[in-house]
C-alpha positions in Angstrom: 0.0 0.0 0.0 0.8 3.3 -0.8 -0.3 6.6 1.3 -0.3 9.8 -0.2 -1.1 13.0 1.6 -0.9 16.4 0.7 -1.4 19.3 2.6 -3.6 22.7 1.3 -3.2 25.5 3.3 -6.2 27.8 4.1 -6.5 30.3 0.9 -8.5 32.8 3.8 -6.3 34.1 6.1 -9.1 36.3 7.9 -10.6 35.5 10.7 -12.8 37.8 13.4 -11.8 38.7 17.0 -14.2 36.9 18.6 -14.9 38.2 21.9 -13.5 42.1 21.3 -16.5 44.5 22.8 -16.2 48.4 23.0 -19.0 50.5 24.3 -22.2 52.1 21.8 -20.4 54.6 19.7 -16.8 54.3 21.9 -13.8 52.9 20.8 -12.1 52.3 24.0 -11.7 48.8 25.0 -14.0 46.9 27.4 -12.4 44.5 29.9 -14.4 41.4 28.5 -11.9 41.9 25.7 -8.6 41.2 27.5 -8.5 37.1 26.8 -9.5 37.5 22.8 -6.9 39.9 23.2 -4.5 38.0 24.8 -4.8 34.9 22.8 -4.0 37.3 19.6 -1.2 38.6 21.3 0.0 35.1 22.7 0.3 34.0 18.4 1.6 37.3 17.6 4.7 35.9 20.0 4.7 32.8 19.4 4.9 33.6 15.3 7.9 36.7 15.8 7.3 37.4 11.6 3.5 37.3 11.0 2.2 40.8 9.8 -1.6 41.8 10.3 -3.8 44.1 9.4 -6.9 45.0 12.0 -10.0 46.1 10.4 -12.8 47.5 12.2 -16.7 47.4 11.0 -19.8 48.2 12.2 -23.4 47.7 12.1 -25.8 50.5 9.6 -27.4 52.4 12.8 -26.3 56.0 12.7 -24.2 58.2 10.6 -22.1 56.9 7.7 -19.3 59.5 8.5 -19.8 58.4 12.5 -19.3 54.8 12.1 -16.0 55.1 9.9 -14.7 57.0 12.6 -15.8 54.4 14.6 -15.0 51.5 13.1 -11.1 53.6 12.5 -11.0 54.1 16.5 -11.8 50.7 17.6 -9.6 49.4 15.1 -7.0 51.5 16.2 -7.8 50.6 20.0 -6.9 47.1 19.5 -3.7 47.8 17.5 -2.6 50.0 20.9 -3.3 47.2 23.0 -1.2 45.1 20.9 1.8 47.6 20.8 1.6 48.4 24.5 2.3 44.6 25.4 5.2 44.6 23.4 4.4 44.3 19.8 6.5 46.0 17.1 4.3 48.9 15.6 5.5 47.8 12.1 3.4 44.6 12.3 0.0 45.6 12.8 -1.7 48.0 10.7 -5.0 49.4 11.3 -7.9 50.4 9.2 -11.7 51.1 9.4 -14.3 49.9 7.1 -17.6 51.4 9.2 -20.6 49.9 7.5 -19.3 48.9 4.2 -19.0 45.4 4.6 -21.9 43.5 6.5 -21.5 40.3 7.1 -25.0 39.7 7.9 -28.0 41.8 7.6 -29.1 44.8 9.4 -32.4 44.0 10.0 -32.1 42.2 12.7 -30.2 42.7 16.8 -28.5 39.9 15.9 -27.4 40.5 12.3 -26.4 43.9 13.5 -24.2 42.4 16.7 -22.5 40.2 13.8 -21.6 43.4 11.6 -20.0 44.9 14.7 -16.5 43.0 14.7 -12.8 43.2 14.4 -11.3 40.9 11.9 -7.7 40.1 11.4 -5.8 39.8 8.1 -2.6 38.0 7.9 -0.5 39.8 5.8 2.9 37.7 6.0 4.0 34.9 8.1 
């Protein structure tokens, strides 16, 4: 017998932050957030040369101009945690998307909890 197995690496390399909360319309981070946080960081470590980008999004209630700067800020917030426990700056860039891409509708509480998310973006490993 012979066994042949080959290997195909995952062609998305984004995933959400589960478990990352901020206030309504705050970017600051909420303490619930420390162990999604935490297990991010704890990969960034372990993997010294992976780059990522953070995007923030939100859900469609309020102003379009209000959730990019939201979306921007809570980005932001996560890449500061990040940096302040000791990773480089020039691994983790940051970037709002506000509204613009819903993973789920906004009709309903729930499809508008889903829209309101950090992802992360592997750039390099």
């Amino acid at each position: 017998f012979n066994l042949i197995m080959t290997y195909t690496p995952p062609t998305d390399r984004t995933f959400i932050l589960k478990g990352v909360f901020s206030g309504t319309g705050k970017t600051t981070l909420k303490q619930a957030s420390t162990p999604a946080l935490t297990n991010l960081l704890e990969y960034l470590k372990m993997k010294s040369s992976v780059v990522i980008e953070l995007s923030g999004h939100t859900d469609s209630v309020g102003d379009d101009d209000d959730n990019q700067k939201l979306s921007e800020g809570r980005a932001q917030a996560v890449r500061a945690w990040l940096i302040k426990k000791g990773i480089d700056e020039k691994r983790i860039s940051a970037v709002g998307y506000g509204e613009t891409r819903p993973i789920d509708t906004n009709d309903t509480a729930a499809g508008r909890e889903n829209n309101r998310r950090t992802e992360v973006l592997v750039l390099s490993e």
